[in-house]
C-alpha positions as CSV (number, residue, x, y, z in Angstrom):
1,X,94.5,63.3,97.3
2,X,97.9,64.5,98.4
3,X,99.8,67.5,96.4
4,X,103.3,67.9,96.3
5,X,104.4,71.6,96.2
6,X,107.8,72.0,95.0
7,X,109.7,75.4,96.8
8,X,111.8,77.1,94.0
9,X,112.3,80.3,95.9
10,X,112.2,81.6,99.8
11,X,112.3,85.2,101.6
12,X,115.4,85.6,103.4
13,X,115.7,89.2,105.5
14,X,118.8,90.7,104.2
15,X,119.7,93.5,106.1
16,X,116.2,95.1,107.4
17,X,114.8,94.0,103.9
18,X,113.3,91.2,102.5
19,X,115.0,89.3,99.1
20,X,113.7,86.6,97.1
21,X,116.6,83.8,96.8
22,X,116.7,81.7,94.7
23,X,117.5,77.8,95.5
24,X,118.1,76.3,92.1
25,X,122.0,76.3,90.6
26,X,122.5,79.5,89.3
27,X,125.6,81.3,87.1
28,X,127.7,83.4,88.4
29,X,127.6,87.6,87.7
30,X,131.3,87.8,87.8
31,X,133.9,85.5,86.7
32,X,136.0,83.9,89.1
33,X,138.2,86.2,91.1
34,X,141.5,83.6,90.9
35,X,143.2,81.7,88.0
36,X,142.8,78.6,90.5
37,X,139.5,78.9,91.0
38,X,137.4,75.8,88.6
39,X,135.3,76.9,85.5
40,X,132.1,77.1,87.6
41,X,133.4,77.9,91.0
42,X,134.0,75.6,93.9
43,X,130.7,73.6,94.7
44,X,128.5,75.9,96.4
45,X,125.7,74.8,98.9
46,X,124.7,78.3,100.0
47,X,122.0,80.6,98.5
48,X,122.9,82.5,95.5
49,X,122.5,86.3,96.0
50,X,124.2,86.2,99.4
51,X,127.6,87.1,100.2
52,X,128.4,83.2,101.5
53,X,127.6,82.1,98.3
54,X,129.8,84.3,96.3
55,X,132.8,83.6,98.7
56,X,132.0,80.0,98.6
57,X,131.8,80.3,94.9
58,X,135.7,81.4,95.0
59,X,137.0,79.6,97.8
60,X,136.9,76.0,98.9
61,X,134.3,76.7,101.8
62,X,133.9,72.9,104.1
63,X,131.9,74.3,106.7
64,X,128.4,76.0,107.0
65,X,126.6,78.9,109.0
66,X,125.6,82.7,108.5
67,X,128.2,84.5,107.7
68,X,128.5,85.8,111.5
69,X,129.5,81.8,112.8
70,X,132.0,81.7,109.9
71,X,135.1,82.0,111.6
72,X,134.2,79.8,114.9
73,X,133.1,77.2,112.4
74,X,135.6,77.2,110.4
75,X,138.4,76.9,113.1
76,X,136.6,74.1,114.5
77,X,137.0,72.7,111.1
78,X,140.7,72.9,112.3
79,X,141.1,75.9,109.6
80,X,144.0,78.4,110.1
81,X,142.5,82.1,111.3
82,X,144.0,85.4,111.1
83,X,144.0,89.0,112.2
84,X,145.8,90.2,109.4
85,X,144.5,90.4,105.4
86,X,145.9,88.5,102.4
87,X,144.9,88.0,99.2
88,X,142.9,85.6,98.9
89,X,141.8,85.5,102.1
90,X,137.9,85.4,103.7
91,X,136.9,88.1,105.8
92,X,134.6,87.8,108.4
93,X,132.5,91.1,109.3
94,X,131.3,91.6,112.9
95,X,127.0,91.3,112.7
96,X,125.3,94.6,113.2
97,X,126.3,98.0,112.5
98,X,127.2,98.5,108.8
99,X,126.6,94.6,108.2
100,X,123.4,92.6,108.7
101,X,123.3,90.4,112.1
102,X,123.8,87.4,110.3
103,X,127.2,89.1,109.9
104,X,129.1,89.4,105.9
105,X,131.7,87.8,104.8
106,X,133.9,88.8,101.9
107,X,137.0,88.1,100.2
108,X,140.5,89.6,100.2
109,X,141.3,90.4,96.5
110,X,144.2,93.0,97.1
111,X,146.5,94.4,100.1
112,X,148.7,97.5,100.7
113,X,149.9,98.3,104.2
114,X,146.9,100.8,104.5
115,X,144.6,99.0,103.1
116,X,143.0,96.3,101.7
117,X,140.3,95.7,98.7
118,X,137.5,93.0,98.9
119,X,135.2,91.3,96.0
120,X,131.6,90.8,98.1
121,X,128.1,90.1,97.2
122,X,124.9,91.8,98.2
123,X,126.7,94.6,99.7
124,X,125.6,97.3,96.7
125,X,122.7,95.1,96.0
126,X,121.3,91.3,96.1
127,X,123.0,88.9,93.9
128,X,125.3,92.1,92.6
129,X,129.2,91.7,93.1
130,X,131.3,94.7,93.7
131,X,134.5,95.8,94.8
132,X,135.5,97.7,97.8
133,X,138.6,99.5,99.3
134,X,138.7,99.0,103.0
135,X,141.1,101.1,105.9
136,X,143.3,99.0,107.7
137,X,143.3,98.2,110.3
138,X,139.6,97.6,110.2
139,X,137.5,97.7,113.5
140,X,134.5,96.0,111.7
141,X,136.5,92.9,110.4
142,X,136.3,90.0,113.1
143,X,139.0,88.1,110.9
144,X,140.0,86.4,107.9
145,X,140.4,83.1,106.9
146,X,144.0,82.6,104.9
147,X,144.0,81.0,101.5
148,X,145.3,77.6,102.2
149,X,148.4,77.0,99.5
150,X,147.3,73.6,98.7
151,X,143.9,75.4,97.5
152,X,145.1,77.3,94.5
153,X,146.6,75.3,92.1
154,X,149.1,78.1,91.0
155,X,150.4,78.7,94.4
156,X,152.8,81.2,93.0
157,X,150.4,83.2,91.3
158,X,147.3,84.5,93.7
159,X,146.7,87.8,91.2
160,X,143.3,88.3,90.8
161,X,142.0,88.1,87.3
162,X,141.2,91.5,85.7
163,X,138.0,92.5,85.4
């Protein structure tokens, strides 16, 4: 007789710890970060409770990978890369150091000339959003990936939504 196991959940090392993720749909902790962004987020193939999934969730995200082959894959996706922040725009953590070695991703939700303020996930805590103020420049970003206009649908408007 043959059994068929159905996987709902799988151990993914986060950091040097071990989370549970789940791989079933799941609703977001956080409303959207953009006016643009669908009810729902942008479809989302990544695991929820990782930082890809909750940048995927807010950005239109065509390419896959740990967050540390983000850039490369997006650019051979023929996607514009930067060195510079904007809002709205992914960044792409170096692996290692403060950020696992499958690297973090985040993105860009405000900018001065000093700094600049990201919405991540699992950085306080898996599946947890938060909100950071980062120095710039900033040694540990490896890059960011610009909002594309044509992927808000209020290009003149890229406030984020109040929390």
């Amino acid at each position: 007789m043959l059994a068929l196991v159905v996987l709902l959940s799988a151990c993914v090392v986060v950091g040097s710890s071990t989370a549970a993720v789940a791989l079933e749909p799941r609703a977001a902790p956080a409303a959207p970060l953009f006016a643009w962004v669908p009810a729902g987020g942008f479809p989302d193939r990544f695991p929820f409770g990782q930082c890809t999934w909750w940048v995927a969730f807010n950005r239109r995200v065509t390419w896959g990978g740990n967050a540390a082959d983000w850039l490369v894959n997006a650019a051979a996706q023929g996607v514009a890369i930067s060195a510079t922040p904007s809002v709205g725009a992914i960044v792409a953590y170096r692996p290692g150091g403060l950020y696992s070695d499958l690297g973090h991703v985040a993105v860009v939700v405000a900018r001065t000339s000093a700094t600049y303020t990201v919405s991540e996930m699992n950085a306080v805590g898996w599946g947890r959003v938060s909100l950071r103020t980062v120095a710039w420049p900033d040694s540990a970003a490896e890059g960011f990936i610009p909002l594309d206009r044509s992927e808000s649908v209020q290009p003149p408007s890229l406030r984020p939504r109040s929390h």
